[in-house]
C-alpha positions in Angstrom: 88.7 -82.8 -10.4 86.1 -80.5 -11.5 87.0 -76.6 -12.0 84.9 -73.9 -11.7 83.0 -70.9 -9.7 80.4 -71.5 -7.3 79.4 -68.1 -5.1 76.7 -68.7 -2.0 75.1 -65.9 0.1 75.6 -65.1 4.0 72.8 -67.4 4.6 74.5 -70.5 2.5 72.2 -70.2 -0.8 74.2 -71.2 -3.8 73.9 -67.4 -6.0 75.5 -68.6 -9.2 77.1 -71.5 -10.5 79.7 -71.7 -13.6 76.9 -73.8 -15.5 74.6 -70.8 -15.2 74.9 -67.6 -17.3 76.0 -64.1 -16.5 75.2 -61.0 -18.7 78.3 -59.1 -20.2 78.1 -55.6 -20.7 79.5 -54.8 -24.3 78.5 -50.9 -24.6 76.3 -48.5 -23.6 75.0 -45.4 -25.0 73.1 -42.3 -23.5 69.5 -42.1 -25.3 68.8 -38.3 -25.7 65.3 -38.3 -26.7 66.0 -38.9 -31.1 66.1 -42.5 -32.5 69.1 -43.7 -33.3 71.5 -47.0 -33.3 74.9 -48.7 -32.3 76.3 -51.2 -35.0 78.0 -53.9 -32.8 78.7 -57.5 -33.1 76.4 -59.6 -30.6 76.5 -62.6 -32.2 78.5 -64.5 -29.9 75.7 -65.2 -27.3 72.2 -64.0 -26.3 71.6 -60.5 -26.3 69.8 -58.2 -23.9 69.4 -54.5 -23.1 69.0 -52.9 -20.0 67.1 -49.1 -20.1 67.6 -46.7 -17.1 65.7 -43.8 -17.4 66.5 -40.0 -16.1 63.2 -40.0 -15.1 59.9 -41.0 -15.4 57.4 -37.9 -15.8 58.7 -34.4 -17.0 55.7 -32.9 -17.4 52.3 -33.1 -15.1 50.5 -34.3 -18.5 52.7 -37.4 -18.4 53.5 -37.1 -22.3 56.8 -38.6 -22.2 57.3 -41.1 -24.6 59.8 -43.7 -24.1 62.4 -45.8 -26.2 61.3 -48.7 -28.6 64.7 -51.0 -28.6 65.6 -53.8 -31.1 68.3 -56.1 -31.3 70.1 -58.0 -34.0 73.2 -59.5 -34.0 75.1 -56.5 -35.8 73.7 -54.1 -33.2 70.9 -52.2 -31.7 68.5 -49.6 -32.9 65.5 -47.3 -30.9 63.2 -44.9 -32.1 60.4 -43.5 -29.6 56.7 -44.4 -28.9 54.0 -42.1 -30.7 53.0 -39.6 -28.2 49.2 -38.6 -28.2 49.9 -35.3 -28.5 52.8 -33.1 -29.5 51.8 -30.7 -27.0 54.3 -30.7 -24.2 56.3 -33.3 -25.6 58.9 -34.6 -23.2 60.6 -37.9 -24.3 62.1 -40.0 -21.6 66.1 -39.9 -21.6 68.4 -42.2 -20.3 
């Protein structure tokens, strides 16, 4: 007999299956507006981030630049997008 996890919605679509996969969360970290990075082993899979901004706009001129990520399999690493001006300089937070 097969073993496994099969989940459907109220109207009897199959949601997920135990052949698909499913994201696990392995840290998180509060982006304050600096570049910066988090050494962590993600070699064990397919890494992804997720980015949830604070807001969107700070400022009315909309110079708010926002977080460049990469990943590696010893961790991950940001820094921020040039802005076209320092004036008013607002970076996006999250």
């Amino acid at each position: 007999m097969t073993a496994g996890l099969q989940i459907w919605n109220a109207s009897g679509q199959l949601m997920l299956d135990a052949t698909q996969r499913i994201g696990r969360i392995k840290g998180s970290h509060y982006l304050d507006g600096n570049g910066g990075s988090v050494g962590m082993d993600l070699s064990d899979g397919t890494p992804f981030w997720s980015f949830q901004p604070d807001f969107l706009f700070a400022h009315i001129n909309g110079n708010s630049p926002v977080p460049v990520v990469s990943i590696s399999s010893t961790g991950v690493s940001w820094t921020y997008s040039t802005p076209p001006t320092q004036s008013f300089l607002v970076p996006i937070k999250g």
